[in-house]
Each structure stands twice: as structure tokens, then as C-alpha cells.
CHARMM-style PDB file with segment names, atoms N, HN, CA, C and O in Angstrom:
ATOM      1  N   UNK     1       0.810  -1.196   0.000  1.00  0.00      PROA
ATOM      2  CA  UNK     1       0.000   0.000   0.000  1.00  0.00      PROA
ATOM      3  C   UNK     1       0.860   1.270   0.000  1.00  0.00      PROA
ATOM      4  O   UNK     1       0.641   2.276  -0.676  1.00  0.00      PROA
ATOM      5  N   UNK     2       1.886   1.073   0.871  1.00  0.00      PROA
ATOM      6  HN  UNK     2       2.064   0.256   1.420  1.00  0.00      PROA
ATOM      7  CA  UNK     2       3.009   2.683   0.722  1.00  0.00      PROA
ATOM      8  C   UNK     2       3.706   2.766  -0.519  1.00  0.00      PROA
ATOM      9  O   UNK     2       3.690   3.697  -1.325  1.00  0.00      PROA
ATOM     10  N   UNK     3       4.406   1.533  -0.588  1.00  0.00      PROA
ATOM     11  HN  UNK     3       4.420   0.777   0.067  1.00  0.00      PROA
ATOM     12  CA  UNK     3       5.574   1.535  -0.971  1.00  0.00      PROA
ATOM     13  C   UNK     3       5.349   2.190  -2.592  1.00  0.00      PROA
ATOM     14  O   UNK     3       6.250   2.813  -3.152  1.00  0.00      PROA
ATOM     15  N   UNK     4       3.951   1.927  -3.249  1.00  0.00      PROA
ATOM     16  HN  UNK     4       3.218   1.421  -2.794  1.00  0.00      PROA
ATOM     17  CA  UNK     4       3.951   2.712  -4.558  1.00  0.00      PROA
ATOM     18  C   UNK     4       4.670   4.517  -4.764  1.00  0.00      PROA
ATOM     19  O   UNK     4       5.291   5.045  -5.687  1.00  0.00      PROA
ATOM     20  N   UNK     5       4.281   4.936  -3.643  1.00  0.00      PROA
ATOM     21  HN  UNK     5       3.776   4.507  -2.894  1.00  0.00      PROA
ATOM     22  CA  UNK     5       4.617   6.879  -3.606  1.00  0.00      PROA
ATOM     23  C   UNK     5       5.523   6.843  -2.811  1.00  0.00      PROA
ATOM     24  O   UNK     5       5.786   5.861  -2.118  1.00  0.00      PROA
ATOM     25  N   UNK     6       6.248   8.124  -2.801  1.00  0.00      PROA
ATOM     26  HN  UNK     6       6.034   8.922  -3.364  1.00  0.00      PROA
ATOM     27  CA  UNK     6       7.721   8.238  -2.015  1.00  0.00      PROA
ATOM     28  C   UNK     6       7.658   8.514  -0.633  1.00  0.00      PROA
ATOM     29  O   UNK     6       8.439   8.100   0.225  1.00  0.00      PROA
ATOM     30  N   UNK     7       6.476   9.388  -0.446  1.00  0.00      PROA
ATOM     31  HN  UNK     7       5.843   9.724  -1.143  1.00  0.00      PROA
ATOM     32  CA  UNK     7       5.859   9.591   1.167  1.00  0.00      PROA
ATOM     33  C   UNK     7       5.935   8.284   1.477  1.00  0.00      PROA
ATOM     34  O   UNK     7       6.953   7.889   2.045  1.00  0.00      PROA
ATOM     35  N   UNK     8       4.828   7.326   1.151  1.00  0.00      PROA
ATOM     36  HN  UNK     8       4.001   7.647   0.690  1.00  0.00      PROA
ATOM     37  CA  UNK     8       4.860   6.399   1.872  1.00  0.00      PROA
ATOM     38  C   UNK     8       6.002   5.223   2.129  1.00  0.00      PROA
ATOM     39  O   UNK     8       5.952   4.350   2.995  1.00  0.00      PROA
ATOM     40  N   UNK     9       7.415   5.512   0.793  1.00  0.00      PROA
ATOM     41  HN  UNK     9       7.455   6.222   0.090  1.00  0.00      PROA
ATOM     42  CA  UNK     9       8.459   4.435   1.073  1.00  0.00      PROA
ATOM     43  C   UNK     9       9.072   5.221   1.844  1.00  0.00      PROA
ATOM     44  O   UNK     9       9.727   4.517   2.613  1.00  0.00      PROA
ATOM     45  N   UNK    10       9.295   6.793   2.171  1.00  0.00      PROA
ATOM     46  HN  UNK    10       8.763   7.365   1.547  1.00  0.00      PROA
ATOM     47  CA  UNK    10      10.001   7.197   3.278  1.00  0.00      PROA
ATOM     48  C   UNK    10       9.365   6.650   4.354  1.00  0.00      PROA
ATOM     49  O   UNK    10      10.131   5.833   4.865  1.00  0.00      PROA
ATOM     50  N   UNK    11       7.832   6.739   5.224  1.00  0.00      PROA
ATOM     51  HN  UNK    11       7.210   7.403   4.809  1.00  0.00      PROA
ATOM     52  CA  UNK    11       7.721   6.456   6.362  1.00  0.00      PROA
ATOM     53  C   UNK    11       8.026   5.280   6.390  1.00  0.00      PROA
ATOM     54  O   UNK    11       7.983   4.911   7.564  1.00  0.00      PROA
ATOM     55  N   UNK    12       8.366   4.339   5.614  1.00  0.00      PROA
ATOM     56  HN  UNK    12       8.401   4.639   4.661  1.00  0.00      PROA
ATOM     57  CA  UNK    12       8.085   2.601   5.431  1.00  0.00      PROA
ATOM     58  C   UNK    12       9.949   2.616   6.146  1.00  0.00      PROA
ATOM     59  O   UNK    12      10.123   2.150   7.272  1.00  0.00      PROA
ATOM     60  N   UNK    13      10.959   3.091   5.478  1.00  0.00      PROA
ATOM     61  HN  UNK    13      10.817   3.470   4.563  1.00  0.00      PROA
ATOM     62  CA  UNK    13      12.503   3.715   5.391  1.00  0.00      PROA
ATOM     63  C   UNK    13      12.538   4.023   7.001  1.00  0.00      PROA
ATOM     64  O   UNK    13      13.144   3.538   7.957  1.00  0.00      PROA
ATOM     65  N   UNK    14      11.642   5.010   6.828  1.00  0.00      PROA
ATOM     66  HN  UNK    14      11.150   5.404   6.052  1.00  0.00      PROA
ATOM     67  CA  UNK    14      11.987   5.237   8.668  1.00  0.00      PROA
ATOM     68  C   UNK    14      11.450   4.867   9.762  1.00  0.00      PROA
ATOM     69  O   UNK    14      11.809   5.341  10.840  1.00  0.00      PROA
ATOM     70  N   UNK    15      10.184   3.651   9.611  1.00  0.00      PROA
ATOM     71  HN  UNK    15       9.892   3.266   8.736  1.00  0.00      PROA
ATOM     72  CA  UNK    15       9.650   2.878  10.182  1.00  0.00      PROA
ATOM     73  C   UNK    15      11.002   1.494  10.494  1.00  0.00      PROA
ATOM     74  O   UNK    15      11.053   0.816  11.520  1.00  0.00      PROA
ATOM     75  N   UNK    16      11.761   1.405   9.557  1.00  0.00      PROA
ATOM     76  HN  UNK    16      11.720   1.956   8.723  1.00  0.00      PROA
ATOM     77  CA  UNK    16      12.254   0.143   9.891  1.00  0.00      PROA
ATOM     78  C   UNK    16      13.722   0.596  10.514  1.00  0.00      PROA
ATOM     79  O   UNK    16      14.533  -0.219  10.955  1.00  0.00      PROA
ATOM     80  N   UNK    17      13.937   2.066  10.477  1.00  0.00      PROA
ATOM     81  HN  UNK    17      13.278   2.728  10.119  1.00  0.00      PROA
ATOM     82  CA  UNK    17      15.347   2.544  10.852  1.00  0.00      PROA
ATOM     83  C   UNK    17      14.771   2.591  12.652  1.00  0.00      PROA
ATOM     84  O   UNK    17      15.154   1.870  13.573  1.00  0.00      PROA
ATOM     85  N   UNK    18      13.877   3.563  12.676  1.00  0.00      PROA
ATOM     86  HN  UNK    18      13.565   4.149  11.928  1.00  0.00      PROA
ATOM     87  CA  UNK    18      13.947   3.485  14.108  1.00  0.00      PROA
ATOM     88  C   UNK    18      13.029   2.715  14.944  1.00  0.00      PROA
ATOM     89  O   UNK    18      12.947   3.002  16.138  1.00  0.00      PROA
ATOM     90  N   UNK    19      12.075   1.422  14.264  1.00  0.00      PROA
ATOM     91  HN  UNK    19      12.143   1.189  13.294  1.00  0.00      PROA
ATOM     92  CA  UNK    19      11.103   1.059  14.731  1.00  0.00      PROA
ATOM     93  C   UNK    19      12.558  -0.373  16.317  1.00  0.00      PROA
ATOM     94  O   UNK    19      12.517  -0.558  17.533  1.00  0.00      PROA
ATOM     95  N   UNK    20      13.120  -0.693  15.624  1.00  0.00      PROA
ATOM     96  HN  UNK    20      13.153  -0.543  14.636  1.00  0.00      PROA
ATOM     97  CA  UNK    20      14.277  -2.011  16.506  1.00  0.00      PROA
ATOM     98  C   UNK    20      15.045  -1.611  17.438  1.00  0.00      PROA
ATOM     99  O   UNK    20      15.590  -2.419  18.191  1.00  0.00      PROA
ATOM    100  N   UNK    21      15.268   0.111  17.574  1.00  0.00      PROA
ATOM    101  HN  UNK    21      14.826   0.767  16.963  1.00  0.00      PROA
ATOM    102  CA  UNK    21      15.934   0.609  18.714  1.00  0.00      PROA
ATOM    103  C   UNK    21      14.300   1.066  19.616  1.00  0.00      PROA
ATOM    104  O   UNK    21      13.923   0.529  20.657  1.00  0.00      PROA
ATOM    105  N   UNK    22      13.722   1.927  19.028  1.00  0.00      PROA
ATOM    106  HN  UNK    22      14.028   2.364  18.182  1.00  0.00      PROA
ATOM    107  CA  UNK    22      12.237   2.000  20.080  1.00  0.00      PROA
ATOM    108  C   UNK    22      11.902   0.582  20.986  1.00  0.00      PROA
ATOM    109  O   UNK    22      11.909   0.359  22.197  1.00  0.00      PROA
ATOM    110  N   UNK    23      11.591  -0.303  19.731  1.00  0.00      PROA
ATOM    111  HN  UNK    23      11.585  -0.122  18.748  1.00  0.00      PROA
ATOM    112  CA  UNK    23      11.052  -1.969  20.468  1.00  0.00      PROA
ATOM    113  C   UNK    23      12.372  -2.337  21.786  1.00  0.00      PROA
ATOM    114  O   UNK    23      12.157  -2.430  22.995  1.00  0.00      PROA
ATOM    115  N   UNK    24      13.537  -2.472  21.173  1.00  0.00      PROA
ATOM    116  HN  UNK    24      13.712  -2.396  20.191  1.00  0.00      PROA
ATOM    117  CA  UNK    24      14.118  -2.861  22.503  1.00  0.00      PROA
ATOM    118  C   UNK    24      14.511  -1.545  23.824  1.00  0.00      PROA
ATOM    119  O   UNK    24      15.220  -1.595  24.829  1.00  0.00      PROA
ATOM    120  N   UNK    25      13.934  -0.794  23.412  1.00  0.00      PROA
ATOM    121  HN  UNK    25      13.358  -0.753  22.595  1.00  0.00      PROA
ATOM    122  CA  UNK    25      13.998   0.528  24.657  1.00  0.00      PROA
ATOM    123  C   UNK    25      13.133  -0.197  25.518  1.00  0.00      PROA
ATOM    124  O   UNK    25      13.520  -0.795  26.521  1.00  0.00      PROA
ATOM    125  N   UNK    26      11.508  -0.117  24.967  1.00  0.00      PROA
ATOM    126  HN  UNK    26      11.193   0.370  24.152  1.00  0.00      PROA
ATOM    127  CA  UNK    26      10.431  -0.806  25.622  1.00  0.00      PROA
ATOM    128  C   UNK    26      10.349  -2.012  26.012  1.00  0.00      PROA
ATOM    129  O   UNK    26       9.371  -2.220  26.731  1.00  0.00      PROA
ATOM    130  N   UNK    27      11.307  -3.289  25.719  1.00  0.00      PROA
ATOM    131  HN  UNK    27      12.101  -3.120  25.135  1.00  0.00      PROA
ATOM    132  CA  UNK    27      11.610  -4.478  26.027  1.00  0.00      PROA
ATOM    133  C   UNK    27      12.092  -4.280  27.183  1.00  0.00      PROA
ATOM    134  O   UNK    27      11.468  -4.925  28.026  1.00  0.00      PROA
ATOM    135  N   UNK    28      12.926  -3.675  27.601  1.00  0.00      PROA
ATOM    136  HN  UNK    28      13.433  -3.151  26.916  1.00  0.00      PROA
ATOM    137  CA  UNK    28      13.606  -2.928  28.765  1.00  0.00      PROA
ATOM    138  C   UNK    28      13.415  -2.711  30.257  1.00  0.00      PROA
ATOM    139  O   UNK    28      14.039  -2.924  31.296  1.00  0.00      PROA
ATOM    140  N   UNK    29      12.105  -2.117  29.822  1.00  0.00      PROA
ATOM    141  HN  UNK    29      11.597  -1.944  28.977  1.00  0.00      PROA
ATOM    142  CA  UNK    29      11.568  -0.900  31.081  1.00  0.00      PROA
ATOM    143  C   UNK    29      10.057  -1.598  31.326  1.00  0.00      PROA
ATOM    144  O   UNK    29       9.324  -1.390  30.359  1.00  0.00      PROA
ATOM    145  N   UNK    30       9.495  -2.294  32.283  1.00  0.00      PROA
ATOM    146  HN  UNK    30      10.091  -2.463  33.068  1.00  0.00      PROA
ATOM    147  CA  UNK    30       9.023  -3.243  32.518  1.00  0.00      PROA
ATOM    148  C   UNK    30       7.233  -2.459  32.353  1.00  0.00      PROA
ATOM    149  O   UNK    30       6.179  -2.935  31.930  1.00  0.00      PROA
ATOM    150  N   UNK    31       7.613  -1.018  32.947  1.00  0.00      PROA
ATOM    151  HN  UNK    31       8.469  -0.631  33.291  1.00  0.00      PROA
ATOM    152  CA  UNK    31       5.982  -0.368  32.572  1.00  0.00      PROA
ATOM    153  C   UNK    31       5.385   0.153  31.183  1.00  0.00      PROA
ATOM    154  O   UNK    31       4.206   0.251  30.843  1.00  0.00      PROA
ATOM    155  N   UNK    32       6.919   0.551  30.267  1.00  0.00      PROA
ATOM    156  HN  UNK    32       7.877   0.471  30.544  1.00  0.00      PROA
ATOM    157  CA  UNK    32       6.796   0.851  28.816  1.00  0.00      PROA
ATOM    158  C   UNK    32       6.270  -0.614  28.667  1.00  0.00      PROA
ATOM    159  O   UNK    32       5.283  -0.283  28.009  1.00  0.00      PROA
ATOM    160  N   UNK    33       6.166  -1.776  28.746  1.00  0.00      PROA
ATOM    161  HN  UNK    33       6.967  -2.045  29.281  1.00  0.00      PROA
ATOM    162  CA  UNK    33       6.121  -2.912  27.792  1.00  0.00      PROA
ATOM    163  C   UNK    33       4.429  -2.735  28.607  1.00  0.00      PROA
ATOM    164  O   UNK    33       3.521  -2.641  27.781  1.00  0.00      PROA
ATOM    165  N   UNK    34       4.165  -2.706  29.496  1.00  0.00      PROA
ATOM    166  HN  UNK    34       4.903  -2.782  30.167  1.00  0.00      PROA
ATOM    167  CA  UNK    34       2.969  -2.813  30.162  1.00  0.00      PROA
ATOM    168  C   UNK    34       1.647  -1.447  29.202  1.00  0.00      PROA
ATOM    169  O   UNK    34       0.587  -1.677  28.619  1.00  0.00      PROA
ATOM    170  N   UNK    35       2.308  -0.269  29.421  1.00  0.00      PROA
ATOM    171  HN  UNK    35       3.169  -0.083  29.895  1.00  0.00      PROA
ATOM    172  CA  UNK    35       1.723   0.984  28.579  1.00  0.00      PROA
ATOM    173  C   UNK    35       1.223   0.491  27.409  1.00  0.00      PROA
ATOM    174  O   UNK    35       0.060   0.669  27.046  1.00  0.00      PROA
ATOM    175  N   UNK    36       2.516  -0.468  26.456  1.00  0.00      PROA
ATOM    176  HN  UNK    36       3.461  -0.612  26.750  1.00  0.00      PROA
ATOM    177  CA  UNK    36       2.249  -0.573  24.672  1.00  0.00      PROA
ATOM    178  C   UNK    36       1.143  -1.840  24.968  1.00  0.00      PROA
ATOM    179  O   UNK    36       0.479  -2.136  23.974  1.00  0.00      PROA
ATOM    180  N   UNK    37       0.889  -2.535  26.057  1.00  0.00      PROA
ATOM    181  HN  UNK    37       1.427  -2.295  26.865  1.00  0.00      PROA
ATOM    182  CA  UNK    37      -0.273  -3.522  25.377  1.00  0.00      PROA
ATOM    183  C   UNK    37      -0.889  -3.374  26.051  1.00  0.00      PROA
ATOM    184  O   UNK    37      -1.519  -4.397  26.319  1.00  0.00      PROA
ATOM    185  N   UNK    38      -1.268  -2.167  26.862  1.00  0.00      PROA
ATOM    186  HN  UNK    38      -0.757  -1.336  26.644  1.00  0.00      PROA
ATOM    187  CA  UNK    38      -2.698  -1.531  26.973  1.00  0.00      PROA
ATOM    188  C   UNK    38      -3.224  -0.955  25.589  1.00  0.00      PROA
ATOM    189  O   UNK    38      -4.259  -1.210  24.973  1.00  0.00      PROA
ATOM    190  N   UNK    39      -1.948   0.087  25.242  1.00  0.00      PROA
ATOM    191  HN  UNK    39      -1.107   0.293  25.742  1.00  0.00      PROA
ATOM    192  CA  UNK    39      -2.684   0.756  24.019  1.00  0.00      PROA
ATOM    193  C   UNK    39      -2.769  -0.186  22.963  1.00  0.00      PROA
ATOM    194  O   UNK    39      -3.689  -0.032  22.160  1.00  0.00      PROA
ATOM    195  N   UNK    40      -2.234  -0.829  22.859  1.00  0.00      PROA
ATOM    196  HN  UNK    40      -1.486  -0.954  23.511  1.00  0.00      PROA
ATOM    197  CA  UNK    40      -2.376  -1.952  21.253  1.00  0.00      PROA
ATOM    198  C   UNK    40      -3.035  -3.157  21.570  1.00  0.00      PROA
ATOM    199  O   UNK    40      -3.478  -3.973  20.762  1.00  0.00      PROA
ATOM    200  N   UNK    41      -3.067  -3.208  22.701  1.00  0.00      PROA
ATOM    201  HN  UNK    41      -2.706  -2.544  23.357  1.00  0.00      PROA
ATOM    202  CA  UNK    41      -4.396  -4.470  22.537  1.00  0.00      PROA
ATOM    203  C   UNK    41      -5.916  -4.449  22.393  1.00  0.00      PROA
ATOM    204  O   UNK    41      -6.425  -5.555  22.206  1.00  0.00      PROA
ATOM    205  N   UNK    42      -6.722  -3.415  22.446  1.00  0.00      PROA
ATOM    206  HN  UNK    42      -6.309  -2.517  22.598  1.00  0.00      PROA
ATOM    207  CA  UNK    42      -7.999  -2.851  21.231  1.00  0.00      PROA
ATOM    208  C   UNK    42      -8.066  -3.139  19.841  1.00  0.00      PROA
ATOM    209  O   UNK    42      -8.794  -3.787  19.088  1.00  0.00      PROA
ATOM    210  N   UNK    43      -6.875  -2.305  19.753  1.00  0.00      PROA
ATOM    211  HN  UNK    43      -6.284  -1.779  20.365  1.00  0.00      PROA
ATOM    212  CA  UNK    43      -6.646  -2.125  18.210  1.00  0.00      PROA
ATOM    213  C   UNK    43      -6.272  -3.283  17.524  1.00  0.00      PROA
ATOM    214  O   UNK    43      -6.732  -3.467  16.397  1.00  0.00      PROA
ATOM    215  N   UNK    44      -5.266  -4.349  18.188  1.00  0.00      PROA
ATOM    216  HN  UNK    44      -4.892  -4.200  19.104  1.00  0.00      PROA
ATOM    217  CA  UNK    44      -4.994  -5.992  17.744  1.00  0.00      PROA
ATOM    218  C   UNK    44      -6.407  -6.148  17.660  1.00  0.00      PROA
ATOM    219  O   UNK    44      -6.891  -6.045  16.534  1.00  0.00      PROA
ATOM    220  N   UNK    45      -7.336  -6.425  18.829  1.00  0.00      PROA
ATOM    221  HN  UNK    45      -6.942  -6.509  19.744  1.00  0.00      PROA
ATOM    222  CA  UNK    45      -8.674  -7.044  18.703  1.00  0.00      PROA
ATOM    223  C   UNK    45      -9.606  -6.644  17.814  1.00  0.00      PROA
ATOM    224  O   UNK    45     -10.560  -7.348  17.482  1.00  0.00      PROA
ATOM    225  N   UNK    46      -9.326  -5.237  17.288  1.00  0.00      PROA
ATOM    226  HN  UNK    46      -8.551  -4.665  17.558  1.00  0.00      PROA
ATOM    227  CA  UNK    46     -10.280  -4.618  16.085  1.00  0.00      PROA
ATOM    228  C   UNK    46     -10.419  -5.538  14.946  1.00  0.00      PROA
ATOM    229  O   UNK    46     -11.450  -6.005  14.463  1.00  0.00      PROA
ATOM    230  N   UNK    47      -8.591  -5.800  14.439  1.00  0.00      PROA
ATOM    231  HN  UNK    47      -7.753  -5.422  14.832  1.00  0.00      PROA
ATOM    232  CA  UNK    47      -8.493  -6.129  13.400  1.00  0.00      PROA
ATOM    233  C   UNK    47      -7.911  -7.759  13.324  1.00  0.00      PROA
ATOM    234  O   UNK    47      -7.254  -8.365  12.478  1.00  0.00      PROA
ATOM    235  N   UNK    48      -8.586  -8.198  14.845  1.00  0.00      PROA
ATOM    236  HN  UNK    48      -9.120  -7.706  15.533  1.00  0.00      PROA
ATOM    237  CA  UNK    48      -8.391  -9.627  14.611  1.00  0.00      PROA
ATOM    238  C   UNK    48      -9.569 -10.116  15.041  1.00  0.00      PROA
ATOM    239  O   UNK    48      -9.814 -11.279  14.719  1.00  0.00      PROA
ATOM    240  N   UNK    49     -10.657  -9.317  15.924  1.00  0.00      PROA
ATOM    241  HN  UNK    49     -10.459  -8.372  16.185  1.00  0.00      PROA
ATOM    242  CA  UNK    49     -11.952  -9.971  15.719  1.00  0.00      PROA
ATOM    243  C   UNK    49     -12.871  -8.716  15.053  1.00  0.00      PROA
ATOM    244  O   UNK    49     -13.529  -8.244  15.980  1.00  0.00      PROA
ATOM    245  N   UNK    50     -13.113  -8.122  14.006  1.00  0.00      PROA
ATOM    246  HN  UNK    50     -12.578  -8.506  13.253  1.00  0.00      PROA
ATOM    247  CA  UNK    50     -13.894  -7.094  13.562  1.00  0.00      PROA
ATOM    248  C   UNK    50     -15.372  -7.350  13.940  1.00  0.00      PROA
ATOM    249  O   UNK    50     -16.004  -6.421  14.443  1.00  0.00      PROA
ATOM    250  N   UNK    51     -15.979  -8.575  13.728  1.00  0.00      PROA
ATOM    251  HN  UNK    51     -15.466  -9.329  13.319  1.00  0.00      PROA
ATOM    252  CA  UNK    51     -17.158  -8.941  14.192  1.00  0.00      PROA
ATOM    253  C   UNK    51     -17.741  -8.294  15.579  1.00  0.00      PROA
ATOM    254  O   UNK    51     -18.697  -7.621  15.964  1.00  0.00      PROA
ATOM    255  N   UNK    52     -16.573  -8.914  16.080  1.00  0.00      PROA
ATOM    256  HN  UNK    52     -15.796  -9.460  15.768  1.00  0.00      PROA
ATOM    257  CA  UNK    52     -16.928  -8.584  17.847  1.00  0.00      PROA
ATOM    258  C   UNK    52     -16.881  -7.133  18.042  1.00  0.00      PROA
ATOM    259  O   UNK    52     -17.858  -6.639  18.605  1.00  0.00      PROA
ATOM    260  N   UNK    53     -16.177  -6.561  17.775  1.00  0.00      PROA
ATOM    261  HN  UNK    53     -15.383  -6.962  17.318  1.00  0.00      PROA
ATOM    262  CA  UNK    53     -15.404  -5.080  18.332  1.00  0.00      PROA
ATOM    263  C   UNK    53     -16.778  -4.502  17.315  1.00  0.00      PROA
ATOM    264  O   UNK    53     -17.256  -3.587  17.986  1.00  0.00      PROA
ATOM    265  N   UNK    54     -17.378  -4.596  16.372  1.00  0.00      PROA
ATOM    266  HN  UNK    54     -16.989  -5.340  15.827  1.00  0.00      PROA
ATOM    267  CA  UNK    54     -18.171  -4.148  15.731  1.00  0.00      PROA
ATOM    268  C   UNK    54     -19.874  -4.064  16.744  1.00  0.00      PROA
ATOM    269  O   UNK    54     -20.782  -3.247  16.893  1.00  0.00      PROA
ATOM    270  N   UNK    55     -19.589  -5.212  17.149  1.00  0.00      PROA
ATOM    271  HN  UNK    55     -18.852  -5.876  17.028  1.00  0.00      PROA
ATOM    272  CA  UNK    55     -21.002  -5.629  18.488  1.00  0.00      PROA
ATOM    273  C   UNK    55     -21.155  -4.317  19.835  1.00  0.00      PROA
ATOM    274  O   UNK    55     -22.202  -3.888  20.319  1.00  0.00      PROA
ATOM    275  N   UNK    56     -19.837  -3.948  20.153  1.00  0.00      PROA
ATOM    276  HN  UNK    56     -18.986  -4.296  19.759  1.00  0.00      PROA
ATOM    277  CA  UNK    56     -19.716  -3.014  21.232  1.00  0.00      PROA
ATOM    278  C   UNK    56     -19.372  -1.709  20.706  1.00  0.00      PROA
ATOM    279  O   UNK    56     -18.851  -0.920  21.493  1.00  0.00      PROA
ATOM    280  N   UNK    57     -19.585  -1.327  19.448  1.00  0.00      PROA
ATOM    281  HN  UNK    57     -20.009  -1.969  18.808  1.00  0.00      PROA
ATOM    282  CA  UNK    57     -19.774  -0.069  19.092  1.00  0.00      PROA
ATOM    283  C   UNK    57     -20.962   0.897  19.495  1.00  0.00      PROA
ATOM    284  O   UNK    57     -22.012   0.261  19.587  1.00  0.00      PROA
ATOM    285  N   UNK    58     -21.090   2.112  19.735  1.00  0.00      PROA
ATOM    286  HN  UNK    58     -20.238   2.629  19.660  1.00  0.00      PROA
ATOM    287  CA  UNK    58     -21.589   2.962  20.466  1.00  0.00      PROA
ATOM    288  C   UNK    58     -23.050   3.021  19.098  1.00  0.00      PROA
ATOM    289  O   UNK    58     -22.510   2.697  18.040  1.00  0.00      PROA
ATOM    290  N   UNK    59     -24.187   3.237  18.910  1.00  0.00      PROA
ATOM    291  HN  UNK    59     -24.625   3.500  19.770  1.00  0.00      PROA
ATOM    292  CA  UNK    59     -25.053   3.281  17.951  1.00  0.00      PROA
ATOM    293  C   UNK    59     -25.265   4.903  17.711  1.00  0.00      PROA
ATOM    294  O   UNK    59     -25.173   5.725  18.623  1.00  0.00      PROA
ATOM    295  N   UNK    60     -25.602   5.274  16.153  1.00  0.00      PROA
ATOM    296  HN  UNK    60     -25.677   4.607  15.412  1.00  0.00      PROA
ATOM    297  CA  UNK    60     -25.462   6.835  16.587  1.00  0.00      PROA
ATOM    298  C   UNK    60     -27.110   7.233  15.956  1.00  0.00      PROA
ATOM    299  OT1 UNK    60     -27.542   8.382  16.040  1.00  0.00      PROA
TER     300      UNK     60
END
């Protein structure tokens, strides 16, 4: 999906330059690892059960 335009192969470029020093910062520090799978475990469940996460949506 990025990699066609240059925007998106730069963020792709600097996703993989600084994404392996961030990850092992947070491997590290025992509440950073605790913080990232509060915030990313929703968002895993969005797009690994859509069904469900679709059930507890707010109705407008």
C-alpha cells in the first residue's frame, strides 16, 4: 500500500530505521512494555476480531 509513492516508502525507510531501537527501549523498562499492550491491545482485537469489536460499538 506505501511503498507505490515516495511519502509512503520514506515512512516505510523510517519505520524500519527506528522502529528495533524504540522496540528494545520498551523491552527494557518493565511499565513501557505494560503501557504498549494496553494501548495496542484494542486495536490488535479490532483487526483480529472485527465482528466482535463491531457488536460493542456505540449506535449513533
Amino acid at each position: 500500500m506505501l511503498l507505490p509513492n515516495p511519502v509512503g516508502r520514506a515512512f516505510v525507510d523510517f519505520y524500519y530505521r527506528v522502529s528495533p531501537p524504540v522496540a528494545d527501549f520498551i523491552a527494557r523498562h518493565e511499565v513501557l512494555r505494560t503501557a504498549t499492550r494496553t494501548v495496542l491491545t484494542p486495536i490488535v482485537a479490532r483487526g483480529k476480531y472485527p465482528l466482535l469489536s463491531a457488536s460493542f460499538s456505540v449506535p449513533r
